[in-house]
N, CA, C and O of each residue as an XYZ file, in Angstrom:
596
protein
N     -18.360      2.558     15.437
C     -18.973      3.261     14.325
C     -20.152      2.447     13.809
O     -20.120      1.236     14.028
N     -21.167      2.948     13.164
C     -22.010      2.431     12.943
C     -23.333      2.188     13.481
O     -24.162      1.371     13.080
N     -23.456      3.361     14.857
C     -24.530      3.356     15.758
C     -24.998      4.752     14.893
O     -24.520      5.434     13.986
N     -26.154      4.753     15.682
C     -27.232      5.940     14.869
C     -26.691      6.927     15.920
O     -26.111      6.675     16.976
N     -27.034      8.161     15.353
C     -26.636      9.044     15.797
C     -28.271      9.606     16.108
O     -28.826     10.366     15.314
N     -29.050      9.038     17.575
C     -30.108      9.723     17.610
C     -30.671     11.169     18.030
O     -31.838     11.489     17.802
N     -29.905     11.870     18.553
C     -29.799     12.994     18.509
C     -30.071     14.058     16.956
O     -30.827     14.986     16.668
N     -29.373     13.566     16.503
C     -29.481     14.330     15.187
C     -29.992     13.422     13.945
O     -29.807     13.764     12.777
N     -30.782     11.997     14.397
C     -31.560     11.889     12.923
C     -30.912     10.792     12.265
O     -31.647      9.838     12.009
N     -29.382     10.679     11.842
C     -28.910     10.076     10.869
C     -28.147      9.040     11.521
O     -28.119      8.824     12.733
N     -27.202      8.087     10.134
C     -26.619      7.050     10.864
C     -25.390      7.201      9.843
O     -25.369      7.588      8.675
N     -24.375      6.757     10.700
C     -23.140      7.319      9.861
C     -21.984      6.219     10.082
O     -21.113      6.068     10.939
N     -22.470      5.337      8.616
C     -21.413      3.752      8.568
C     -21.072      3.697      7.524
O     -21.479      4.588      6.779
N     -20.102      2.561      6.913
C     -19.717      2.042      5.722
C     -20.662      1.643      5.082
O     -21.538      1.306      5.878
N     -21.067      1.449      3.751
C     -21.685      1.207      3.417
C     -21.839     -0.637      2.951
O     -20.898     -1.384      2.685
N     -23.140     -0.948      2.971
C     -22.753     -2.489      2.902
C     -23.599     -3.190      1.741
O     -23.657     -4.419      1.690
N     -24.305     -2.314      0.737
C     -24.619     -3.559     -0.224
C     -24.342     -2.539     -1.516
O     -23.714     -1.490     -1.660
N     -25.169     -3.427     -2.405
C     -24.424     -2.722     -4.132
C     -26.065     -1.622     -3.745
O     -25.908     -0.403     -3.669
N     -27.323     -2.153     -3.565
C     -28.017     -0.600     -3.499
C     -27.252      0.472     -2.693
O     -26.887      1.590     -3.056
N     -27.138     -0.009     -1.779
C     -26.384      1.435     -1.055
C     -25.355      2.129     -2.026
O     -25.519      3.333     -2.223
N     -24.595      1.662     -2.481
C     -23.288      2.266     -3.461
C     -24.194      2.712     -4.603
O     -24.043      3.855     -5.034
N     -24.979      2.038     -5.051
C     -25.456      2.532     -5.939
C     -25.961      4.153     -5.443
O     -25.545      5.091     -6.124
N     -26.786      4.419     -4.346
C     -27.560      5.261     -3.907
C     -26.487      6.302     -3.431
O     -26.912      7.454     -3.348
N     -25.080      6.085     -3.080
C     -24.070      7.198     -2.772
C     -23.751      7.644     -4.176
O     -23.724      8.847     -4.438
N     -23.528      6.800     -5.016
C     -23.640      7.360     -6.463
C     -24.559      8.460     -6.668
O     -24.284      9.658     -6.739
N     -25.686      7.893     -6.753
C     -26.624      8.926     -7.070
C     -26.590     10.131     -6.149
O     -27.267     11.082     -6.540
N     -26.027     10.262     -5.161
C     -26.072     11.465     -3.972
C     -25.100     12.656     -4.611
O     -25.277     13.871     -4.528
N     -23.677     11.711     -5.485
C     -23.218     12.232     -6.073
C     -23.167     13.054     -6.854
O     -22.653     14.167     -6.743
N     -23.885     12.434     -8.044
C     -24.338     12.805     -9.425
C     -25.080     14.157     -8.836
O     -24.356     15.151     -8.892
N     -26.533     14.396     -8.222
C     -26.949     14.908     -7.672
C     -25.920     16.555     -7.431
O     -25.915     17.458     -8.267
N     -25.134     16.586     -6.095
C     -24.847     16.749     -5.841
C     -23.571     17.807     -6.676
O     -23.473     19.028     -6.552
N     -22.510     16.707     -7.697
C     -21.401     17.371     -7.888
C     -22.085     17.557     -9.863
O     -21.653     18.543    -10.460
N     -22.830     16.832    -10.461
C     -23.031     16.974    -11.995
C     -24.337     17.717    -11.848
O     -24.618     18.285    -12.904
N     -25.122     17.882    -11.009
C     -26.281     18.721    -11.587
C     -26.180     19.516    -10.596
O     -26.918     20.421    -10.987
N     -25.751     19.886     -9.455
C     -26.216     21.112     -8.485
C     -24.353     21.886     -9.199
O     -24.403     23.108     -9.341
N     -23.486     21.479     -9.432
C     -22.138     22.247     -9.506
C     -21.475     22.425    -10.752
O     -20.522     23.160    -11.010
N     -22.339     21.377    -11.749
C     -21.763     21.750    -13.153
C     -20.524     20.820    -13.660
O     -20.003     20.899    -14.773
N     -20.142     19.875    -12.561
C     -18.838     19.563    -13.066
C     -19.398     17.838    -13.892
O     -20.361     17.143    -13.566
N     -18.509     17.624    -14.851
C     -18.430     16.324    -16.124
C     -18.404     15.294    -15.152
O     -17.678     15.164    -14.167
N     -19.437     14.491    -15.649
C     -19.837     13.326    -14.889
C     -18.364     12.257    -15.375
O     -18.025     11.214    -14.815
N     -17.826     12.793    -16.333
C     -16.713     11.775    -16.403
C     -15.796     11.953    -15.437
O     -15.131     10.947    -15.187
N     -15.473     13.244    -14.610
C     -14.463     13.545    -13.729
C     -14.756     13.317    -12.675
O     -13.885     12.957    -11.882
N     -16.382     13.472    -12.192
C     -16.831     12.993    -11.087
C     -16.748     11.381    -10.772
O     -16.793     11.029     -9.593
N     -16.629     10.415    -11.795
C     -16.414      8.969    -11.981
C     -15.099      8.605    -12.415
O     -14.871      8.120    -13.523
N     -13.968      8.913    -11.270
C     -12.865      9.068    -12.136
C     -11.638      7.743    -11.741
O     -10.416      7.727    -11.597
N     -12.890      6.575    -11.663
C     -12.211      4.931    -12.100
C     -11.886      4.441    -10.460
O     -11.710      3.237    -10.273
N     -11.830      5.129     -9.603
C     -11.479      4.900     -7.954
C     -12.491      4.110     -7.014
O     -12.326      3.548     -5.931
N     -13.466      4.259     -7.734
C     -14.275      4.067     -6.670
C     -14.645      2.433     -5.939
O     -14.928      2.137     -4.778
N     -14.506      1.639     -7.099
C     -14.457      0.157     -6.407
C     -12.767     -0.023     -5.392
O     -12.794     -0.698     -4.363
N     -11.726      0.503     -5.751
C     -10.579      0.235     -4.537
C     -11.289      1.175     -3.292
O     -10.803      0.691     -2.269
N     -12.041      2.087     -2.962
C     -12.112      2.940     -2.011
C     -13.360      2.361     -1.083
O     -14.293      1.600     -1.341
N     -12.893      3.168      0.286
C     -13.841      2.735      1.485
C     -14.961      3.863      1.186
O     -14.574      5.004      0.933
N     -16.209      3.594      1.208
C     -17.201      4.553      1.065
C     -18.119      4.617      2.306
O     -18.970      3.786      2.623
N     -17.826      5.629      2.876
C     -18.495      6.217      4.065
C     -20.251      6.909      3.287
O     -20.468      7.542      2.254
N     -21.555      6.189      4.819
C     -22.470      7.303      4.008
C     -23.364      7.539      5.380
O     -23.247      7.110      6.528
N     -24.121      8.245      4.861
C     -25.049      8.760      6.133
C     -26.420      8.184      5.959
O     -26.673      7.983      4.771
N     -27.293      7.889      6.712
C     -28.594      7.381      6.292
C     -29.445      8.197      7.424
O     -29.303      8.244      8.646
N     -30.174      8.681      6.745
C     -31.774      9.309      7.063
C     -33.245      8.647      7.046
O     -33.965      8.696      6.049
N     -33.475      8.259      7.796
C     -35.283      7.883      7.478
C     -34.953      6.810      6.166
O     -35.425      7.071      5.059
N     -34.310      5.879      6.327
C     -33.128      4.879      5.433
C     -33.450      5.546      3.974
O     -34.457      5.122      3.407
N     -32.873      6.299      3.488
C     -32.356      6.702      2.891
C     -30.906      6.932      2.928
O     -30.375      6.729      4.020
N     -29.952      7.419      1.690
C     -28.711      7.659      1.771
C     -28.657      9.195      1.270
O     -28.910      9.609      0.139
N     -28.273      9.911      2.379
C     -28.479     11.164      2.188
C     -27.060     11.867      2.103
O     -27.106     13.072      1.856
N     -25.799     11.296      2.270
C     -24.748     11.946      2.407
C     -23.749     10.527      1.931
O     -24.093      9.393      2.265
N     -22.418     10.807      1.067
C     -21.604     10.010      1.297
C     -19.737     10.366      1.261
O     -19.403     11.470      0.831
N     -19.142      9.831      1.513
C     -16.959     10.222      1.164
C     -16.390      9.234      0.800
O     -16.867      8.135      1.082
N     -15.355      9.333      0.159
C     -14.698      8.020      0.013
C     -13.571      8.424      0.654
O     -13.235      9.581      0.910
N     -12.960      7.328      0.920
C     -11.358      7.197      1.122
C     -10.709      6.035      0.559
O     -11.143      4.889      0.675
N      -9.407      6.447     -0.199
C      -8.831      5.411     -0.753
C      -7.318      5.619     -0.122
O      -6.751      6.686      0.111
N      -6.893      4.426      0.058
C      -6.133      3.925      1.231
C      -4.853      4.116      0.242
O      -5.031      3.793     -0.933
N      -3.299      4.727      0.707
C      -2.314      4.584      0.070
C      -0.997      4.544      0.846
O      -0.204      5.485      0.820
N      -0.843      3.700      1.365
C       0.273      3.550      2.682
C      -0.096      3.701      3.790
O      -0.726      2.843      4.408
N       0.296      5.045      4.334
C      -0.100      5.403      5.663
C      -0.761      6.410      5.436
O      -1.053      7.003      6.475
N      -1.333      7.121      4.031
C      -1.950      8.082      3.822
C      -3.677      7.896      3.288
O      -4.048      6.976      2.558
N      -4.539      8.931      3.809
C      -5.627      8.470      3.164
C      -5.864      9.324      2.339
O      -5.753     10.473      2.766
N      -6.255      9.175      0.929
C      -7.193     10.195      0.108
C      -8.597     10.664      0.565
O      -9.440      9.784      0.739
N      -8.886     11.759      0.746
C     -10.200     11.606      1.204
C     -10.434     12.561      0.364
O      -9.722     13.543      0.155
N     -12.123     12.100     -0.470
C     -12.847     12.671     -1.890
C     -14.323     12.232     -1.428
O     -14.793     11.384     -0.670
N     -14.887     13.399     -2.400
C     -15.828     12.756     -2.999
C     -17.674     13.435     -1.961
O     -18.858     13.345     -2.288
N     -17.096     13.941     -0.925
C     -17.928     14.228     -0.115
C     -19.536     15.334     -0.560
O     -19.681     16.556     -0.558
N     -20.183     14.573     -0.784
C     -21.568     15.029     -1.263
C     -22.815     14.912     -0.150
O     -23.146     13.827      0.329
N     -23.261     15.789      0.089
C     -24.609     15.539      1.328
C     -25.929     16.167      0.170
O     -26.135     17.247     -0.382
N     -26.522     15.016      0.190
C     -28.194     15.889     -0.972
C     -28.590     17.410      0.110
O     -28.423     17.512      1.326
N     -29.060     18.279     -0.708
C     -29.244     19.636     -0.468
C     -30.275     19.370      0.731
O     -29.993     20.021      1.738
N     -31.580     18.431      0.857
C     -32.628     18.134      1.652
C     -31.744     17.753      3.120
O     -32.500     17.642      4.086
N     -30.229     17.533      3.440
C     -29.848     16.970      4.663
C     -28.778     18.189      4.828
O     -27.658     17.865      5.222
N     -28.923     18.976      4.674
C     -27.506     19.676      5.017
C     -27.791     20.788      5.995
O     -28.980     21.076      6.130
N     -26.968     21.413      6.651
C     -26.791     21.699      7.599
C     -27.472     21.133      9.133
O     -28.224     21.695      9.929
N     -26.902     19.904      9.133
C     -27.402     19.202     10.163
C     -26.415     18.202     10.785
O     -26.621     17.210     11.485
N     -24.971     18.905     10.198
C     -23.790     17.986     10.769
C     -23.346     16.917     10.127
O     -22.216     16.490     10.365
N     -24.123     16.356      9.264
C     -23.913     15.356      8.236
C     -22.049     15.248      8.147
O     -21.254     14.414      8.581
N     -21.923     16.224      7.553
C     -20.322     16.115      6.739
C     -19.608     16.175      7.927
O     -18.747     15.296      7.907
N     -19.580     16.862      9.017
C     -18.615     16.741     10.415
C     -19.068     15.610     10.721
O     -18.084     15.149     11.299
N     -19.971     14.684     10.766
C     -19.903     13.391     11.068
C     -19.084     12.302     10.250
O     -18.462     11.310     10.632
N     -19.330     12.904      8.836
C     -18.496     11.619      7.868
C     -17.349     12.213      8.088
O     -16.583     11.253      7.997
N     -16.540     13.345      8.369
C     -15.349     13.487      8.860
C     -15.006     12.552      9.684
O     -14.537     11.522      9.200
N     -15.155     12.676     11.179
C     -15.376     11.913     12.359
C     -14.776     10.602     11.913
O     -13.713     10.012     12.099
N     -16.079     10.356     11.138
C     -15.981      9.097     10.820
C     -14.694      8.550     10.026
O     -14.210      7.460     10.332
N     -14.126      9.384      8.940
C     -13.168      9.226      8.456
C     -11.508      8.969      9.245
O     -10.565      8.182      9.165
N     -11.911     10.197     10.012
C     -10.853      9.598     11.381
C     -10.410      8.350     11.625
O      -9.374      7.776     11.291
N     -11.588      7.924     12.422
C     -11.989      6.942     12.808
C     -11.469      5.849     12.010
O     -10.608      5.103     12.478
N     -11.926      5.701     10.849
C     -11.923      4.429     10.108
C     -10.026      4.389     10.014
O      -9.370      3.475     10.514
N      -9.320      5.764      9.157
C      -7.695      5.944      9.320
C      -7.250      5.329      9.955
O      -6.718      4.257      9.667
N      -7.368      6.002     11.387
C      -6.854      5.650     12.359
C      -6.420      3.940     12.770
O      -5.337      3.407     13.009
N      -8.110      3.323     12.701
C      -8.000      1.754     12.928
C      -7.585      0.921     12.016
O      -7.470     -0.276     12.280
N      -7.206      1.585     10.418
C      -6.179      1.421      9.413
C      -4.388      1.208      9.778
O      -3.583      0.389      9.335
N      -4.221      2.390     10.819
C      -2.850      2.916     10.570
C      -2.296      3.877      9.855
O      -1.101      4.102      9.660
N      -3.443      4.552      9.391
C      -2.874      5.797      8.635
C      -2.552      7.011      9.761
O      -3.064      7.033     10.880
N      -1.639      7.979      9.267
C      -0.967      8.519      9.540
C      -1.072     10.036      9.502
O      -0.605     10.903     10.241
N      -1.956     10.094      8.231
C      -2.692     11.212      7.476
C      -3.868     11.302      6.664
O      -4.266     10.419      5.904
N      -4.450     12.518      6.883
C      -5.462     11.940      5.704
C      -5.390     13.858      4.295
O      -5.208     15.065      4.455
N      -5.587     13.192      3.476
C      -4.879     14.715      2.553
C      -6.147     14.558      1.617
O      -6.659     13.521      1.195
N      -6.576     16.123      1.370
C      -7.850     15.848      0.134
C      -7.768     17.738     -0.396
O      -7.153     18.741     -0.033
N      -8.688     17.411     -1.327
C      -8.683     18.646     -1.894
C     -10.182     19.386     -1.793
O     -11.207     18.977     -2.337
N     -10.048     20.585     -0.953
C     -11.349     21.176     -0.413
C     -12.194     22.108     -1.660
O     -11.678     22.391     -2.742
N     -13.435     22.460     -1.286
C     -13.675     23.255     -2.027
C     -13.669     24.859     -1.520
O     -14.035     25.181     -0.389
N     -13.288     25.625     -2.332
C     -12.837     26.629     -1.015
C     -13.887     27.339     -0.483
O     -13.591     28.276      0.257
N     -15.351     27.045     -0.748
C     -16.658     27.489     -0.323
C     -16.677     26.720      1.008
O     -16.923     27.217      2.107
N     -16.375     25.410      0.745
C     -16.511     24.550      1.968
C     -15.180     24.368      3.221
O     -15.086     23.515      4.104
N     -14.423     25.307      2.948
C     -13.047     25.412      3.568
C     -12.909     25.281      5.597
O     -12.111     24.615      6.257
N     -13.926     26.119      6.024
C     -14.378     26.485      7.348
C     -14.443     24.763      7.776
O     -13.558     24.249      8.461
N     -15.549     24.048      7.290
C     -15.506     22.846      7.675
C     -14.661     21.963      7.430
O     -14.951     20.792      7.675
N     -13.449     22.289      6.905
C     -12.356     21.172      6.875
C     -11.570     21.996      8.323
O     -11.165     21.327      9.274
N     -11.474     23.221      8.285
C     -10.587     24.402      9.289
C     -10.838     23.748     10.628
O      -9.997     23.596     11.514
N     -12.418     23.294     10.664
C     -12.638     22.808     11.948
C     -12.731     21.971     12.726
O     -13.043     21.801     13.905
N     -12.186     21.090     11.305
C     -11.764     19.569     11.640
C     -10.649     19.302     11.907
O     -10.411     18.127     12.186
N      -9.700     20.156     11.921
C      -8.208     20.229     11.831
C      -7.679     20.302     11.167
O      -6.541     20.627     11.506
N      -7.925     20.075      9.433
C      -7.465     20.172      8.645
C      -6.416     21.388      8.367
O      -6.757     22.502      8.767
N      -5.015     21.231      7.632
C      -4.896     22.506      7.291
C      -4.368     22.563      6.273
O      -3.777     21.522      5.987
N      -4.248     24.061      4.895
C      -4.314     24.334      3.891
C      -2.315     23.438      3.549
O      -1.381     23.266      4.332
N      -2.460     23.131      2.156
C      -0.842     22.864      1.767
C      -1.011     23.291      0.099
O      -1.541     22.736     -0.864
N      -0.102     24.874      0.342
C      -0.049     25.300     -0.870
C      -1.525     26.308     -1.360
O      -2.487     26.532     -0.625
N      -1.361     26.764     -2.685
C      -2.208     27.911     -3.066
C      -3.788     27.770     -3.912
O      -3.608     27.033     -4.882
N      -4.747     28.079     -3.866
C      -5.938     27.538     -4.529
C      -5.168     27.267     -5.980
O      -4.061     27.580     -6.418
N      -6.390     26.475     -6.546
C      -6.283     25.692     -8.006
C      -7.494     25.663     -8.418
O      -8.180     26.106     -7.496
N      -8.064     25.419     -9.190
C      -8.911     24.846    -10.207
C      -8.739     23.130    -10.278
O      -7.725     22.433    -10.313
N     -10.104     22.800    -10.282
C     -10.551     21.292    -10.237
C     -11.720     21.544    -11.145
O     -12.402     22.554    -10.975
N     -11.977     20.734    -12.045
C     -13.547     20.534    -12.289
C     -14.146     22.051    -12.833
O     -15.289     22.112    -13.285
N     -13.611     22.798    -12.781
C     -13.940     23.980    -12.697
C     -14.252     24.622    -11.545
O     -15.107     25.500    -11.660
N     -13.856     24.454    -10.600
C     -14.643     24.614     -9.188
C     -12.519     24.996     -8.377
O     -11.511     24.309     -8.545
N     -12.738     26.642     -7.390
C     -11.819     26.743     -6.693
C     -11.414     25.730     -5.797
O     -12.411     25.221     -5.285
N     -10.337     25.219     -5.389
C     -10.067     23.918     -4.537
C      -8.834     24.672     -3.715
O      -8.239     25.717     -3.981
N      -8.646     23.524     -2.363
C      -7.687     23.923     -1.912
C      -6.998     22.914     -1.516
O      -7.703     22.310     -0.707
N      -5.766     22.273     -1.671
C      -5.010     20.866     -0.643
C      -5.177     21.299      0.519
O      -4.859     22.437      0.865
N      -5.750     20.354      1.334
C      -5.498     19.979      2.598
C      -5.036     18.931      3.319
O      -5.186     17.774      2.926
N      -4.398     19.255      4.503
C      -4.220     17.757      5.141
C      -4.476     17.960      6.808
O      -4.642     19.002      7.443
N      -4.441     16.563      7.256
C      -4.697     16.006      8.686
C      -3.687     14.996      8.813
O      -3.399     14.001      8.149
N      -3.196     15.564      9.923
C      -1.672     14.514     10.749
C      -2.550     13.671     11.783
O      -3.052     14.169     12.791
N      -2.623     12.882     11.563
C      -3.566     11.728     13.039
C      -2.652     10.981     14.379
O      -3.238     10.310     15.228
């Protein structure tokens, strides 16, 4: 992990300094407090220094990022924001991938997150599958999902 993906443009690694985190932040904010409406307090909701933060880089920029926070053999996986200027270009099936990936060489077992149900197809096609009935998050429809690895 951590090679460019030259085919399609981007590069899809952990992230490694405080600008970078800083800059998945902002992809965030972006992303879930001004394009979706939801409280920047819920979007910052105290996790983020224990968690592995996956991001994508463009023309070095940070154009996409996920977290995962590690809990046994299970992973949380949140947080997944791609800026509107990179999207539909595989971005998020790559930080999937990638999420795999990273589990896996963890020892996790699973990885479980909560979808948005606009964005549902791309968890469907990752393997993911639904556990239990939509909800409300943030104000925003959600759905549990999980992945057996």
């Amino acid at each position: 992990m951590g090679s460019p993906d030259t085919t399609l443009g981007f590069e899809v690694r952990r992230l490694r300094t405080q600008a970078e985190f800083d800059a998945a932040l902002a992809v965030r904010h972006e992303v879930f407090v001004v394009e979706q409406g939801v409280p920047a307090r819920e979007e910052r909701d105290g996790r983020d220094r224990s968690g592995l933060h996956l991001i994508a880089v463009q023309g070095g920029e940070v154009v996409a990022t996920c977290r995962l926070v590690f809990v046994g053999a299970t992973v949380q996986f949140s947080r997944l924001a791609v800026k509107r200027s990179a999207r539909r270009q595989g971005i998020a099936s790559a930080l999937l991938r990638a999420t795999d990936a990273e589990s896996r060489a963890r020892g996790a077992t699973r990885i479980v997150l909560h979808a948005q149900t606009y964005a549902r197809s791309l968890y469907d096609q990752a393997g993911y599958v639904p556990r239990g009935r939509e909800f409300v998050e943030a104000g925003i429809e959600h759905i549990a999902m999980e992945k057996l690895l």
